[in-house]
C-alpha positions in Angstrom: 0.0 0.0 0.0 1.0 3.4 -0.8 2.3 5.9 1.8 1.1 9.6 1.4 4.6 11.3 0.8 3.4 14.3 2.8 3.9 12.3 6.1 7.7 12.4 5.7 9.7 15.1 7.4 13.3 15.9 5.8 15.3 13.7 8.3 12.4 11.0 7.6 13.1 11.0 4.0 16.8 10.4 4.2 16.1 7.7 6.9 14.5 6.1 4.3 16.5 7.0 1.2 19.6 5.2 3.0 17.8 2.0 3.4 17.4 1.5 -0.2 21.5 2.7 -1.1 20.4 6.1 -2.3 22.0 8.8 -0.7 20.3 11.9 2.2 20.8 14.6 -0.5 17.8 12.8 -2.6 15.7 13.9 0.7 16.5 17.4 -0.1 16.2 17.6 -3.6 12.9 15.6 -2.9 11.5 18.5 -0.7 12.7 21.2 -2.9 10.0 19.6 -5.3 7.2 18.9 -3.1 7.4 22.5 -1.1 9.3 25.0 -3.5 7.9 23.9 -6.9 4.7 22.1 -5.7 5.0 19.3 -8.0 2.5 16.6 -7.8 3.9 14.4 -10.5 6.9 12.0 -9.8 7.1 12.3 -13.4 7.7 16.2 -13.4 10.8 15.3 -10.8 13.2 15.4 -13.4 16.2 16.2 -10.8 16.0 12.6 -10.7 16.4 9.7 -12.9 13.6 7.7 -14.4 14.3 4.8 -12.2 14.2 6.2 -9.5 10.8 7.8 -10.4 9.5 4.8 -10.9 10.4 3.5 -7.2 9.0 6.9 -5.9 5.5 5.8 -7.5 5.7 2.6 -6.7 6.1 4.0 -2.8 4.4 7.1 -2.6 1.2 8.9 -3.6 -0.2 12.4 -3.4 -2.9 13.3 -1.0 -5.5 15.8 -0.9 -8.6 17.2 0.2 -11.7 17.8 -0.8 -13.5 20.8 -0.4 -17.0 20.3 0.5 -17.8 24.1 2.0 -15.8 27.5 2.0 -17.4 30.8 4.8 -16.5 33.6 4.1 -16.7 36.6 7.2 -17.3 40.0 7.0 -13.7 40.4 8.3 -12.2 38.0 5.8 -12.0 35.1 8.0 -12.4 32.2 5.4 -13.3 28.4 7.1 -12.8 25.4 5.2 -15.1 22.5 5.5 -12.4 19.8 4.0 -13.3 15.8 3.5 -10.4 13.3 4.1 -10.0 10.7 1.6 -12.0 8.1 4.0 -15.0 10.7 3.8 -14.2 12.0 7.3 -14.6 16.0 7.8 -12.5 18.3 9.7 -11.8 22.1 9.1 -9.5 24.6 8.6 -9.7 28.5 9.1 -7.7 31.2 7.3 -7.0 34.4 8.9 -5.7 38.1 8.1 -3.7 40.1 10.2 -1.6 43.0 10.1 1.1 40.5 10.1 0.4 38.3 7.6 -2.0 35.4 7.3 -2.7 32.4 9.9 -3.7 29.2 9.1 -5.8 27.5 12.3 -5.4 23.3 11.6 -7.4 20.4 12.8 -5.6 17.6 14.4 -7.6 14.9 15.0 -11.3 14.2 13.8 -13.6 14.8 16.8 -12.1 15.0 20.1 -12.4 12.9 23.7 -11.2 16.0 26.1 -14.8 17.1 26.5 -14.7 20.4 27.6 -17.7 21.3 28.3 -18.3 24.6 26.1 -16.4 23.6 23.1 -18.1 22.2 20.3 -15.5 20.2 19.1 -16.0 17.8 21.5 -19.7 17.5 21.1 -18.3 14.4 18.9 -16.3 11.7 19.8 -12.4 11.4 18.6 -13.2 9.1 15.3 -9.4 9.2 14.5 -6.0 10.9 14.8 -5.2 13.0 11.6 -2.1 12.0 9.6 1.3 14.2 9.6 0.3 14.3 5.5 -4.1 15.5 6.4 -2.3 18.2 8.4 0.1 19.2 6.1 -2.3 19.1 3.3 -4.4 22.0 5.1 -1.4 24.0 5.2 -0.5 23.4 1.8 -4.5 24.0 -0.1 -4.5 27.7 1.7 -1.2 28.5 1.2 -1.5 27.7 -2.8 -4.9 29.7 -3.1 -2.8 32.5 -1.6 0.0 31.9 -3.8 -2.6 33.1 -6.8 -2.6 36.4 -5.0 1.3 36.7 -4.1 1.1 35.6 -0.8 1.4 33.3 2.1 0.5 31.5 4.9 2.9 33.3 7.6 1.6 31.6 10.8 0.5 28.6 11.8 -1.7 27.8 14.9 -2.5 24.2 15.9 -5.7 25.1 17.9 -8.1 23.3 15.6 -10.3 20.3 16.4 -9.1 17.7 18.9 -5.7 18.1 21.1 -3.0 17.9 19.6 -1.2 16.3 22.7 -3.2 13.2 22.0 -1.8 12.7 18.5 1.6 13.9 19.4 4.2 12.2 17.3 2.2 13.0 13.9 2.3 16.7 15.1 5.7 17.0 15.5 6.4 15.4 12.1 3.9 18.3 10.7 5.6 21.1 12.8 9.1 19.9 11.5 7.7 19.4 8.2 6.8 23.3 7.9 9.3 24.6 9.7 12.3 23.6 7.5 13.4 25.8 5.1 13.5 23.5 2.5 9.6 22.9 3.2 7.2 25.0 4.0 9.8 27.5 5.7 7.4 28.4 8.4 9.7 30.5 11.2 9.7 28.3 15.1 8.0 31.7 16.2 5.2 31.4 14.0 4.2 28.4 15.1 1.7 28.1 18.2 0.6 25.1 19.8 -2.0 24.8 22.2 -2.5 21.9 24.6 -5.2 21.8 27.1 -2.5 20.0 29.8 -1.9 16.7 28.9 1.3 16.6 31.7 3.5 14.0 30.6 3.5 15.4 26.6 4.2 19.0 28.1 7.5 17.6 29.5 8.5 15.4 26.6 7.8 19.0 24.5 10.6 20.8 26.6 13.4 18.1 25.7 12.4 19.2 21.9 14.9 21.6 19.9 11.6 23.4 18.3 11.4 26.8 20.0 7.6 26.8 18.6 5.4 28.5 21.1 3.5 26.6 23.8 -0.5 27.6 24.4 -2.3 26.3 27.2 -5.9 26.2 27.1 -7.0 26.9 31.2 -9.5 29.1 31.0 -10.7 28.0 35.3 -8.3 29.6 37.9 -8.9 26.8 40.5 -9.2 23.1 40.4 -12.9 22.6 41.4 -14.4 24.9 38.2 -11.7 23.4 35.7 -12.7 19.8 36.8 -15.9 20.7 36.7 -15.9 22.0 32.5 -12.4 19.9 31.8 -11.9 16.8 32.1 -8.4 17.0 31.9 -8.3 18.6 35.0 -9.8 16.0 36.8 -6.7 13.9 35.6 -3.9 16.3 35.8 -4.8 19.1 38.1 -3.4 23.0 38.6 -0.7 22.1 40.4 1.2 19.2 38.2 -0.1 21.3 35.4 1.9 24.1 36.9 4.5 21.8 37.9 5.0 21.0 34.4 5.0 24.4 32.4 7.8 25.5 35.7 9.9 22.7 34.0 9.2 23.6 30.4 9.9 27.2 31.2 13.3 26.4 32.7 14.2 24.5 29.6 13.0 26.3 26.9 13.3 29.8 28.2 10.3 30.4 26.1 7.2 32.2 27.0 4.3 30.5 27.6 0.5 31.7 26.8 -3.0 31.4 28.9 -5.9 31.0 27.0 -8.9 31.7 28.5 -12.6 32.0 27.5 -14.5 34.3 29.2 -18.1 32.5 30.8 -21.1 34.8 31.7 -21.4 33.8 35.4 -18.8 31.0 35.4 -14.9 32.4 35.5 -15.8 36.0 34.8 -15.8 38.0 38.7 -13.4 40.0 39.8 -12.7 37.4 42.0 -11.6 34.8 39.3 -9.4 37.2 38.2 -7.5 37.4 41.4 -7.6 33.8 41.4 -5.8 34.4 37.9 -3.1 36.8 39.1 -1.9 33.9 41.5 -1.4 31.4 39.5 0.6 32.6 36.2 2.0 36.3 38.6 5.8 36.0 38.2 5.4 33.6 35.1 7.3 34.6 31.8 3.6 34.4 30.5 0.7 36.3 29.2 -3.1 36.1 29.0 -5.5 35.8 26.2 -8.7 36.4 26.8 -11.3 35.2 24.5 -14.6 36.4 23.1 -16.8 33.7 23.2 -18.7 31.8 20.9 -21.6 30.6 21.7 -22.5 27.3 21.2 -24.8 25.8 23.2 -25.9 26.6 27.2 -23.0 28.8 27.8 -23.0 32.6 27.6 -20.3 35.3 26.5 -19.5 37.6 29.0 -20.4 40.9 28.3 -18.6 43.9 27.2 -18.1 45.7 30.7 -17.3 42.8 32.4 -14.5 41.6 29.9 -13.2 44.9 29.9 -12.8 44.7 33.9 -11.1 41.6 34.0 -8.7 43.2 31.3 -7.9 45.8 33.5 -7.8 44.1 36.8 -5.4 41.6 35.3 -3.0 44.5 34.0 -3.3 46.5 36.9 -1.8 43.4 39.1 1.0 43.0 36.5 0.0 40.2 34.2 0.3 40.7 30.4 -2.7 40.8 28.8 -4.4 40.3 25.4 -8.3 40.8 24.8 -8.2 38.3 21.6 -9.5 40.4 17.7 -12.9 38.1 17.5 -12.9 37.2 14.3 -15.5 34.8 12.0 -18.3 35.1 14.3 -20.7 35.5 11.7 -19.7 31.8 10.2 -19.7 29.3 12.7 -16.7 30.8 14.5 -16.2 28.3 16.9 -13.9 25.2 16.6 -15.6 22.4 15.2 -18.9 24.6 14.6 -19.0 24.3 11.2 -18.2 20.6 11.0 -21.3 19.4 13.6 -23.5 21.9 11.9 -22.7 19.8 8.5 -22.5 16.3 10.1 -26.5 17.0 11.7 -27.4 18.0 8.1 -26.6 14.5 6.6 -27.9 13.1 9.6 -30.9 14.3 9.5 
């Protein structure tokens, strides 16, 4: 059976190129033509002799996906509603910013963490993505940019599903778009967001990566995060804590706090104290997030994000109110996908 050759990073490729005689360079020359040129045709490879074409083929086949539903926002947020070649859906969401453009991937279809207000997890995990189905997202956004000189800049693995829990084919993708014979993707353009799987956090540190570490918390104490996170109830604050301490210490690099902002749930005055404890004195900052609504929960309002902004700043925690963006079309992750998935249902 075929192997999709987008699941190979570099040093994968001349693992493999030496175990049949050829030499590493071929790995190289190899990615040039998939990431540089874009070719799609071992027949177009002509850095290559025929023969070795032929054993490419014989190997290797191209993936893709199928586009089954494009939103566009108001803002110019466009989500993807991709098929896998099985006929599983997942989705991708293309972002502009004064920056340049983000790509937000899916990492596994579904998800088991089961937070409570994410409708991602309003399905179970079906299956892990590929390295090559999260690759391929990256790589159909980035070429209908291409048409209009430009690029995918950034690249946030906040998607569906947690990418902790399909760990080794995510850090095949990140070092497949991080090399500069690939997608050339810079280590600090690269943001990935766990919601604390413990043991994968330290595992991360021993990694030579530098991409940035997100951590979704969004409860300051252990009974309201076990309450809405499963995880928690697994891993609490303090290993969680524990942990990012450690990866601090080894990285050097800051870390980020996501958290959504509940009407009634983590929203007082006195979850923001409860805040300031935990990540005061951390090489960290908080992003505070709009949110979505999806089901029972409610978005804060204005007034009441904007004091938790300010009480957060005023104790000396750096602080981001997140640009909503999308939330005319299904903003939230896995929103679009359910939506769909009821409609053939039904």
């Amino acid at each position: 059976m075929k192997d999709n050759i987008y699941n190979y990073s570099r040093s994968s490729f001349e693992k493999y190129f030496l175990s049949i005689g050829s030499p590493k360079f071929r790995a190289t020359q190899l990615f040039e033509a998939l990431y540089k040129q874009r070719i799609r045709d071992f027949s177009e490879m002509t850095n290559f002799k025929k023969e070795f074409r032929v054993i490419l083929d014989q190997n290797f086949k191209f993936g893709d996906l199928i586009t089954r539903r494009e939103q566009i926002s108001a803002d110019g947020t466009q989500k993807y509603l991709f098929a896998l070649e099985d006929g599983i859906l997942i989705e991708t969401v293309l972002m502009s910013h004064s920056y340049g453009y983000s790509v937000c991937i899916t990492t596994q279809a579904g998800c088991n963490m089961g937070c409570l207000f994410c409708a991602s997890g309003e399905t179970k995990k079906k299956r892990n993505l590929t390295t090559a189905e999260m690759v391929l997202q990256v790589l159909k956004i980035d070429n209908i940019l291409k048409e209009e000189g430009k690029r995918v800049s950034h690249v946030v693995i906040m998607g569906i599903g947690e990418p902790f829990d399909n760990y080794e084919n995510v850090i095949e993708f990140i070092r497949i778009i991080n090399d500069d014979k690939g997608l050339e993707i810079g280590s600090r353009h690269i943001t990935l967001s766990t919601c604390g799987i413990v043991p994968k956090i330290y595992e991360f540190s021993a990694l030579e990566l530098q991409v940035n570490l997100a951590i979704s918390l969004h409860f300051p104490t252990d009974e309201l995060r076990s309450k809405y996170m499963k995880i928690n109830r697994k891993y609490g604050l303090e290993e969680l804590f524990k942990a990012l301490h450690y990866y601090y210490e080894k990285t050097n690099r800051r870390i980020t706090f996501e958290y959504i902002l509940l009407a009634g749930i983590n929203d007082s005055l006195d979850d923001a104290k409860r805040l300031v404890g935990l990540v005061k004195g951390m090489n960290a900052y908080v992003n505070l997030i709009p949110y979505n609504e999806t089901g029972i929960f409610k978005r804060s309002d204005e007034k009441t994000r904007r004091d938790f902004f300010d009480y957060l700043m005023k104790n000396g925690v750096n602080t981001t109110m997140r640009k909503e963006q999308g939330h005319d079309i299904d903003a939230a992750c896995g929103q679009l996908r359910l939506k769909e998935m009821r409609c053939v249902k039904d």
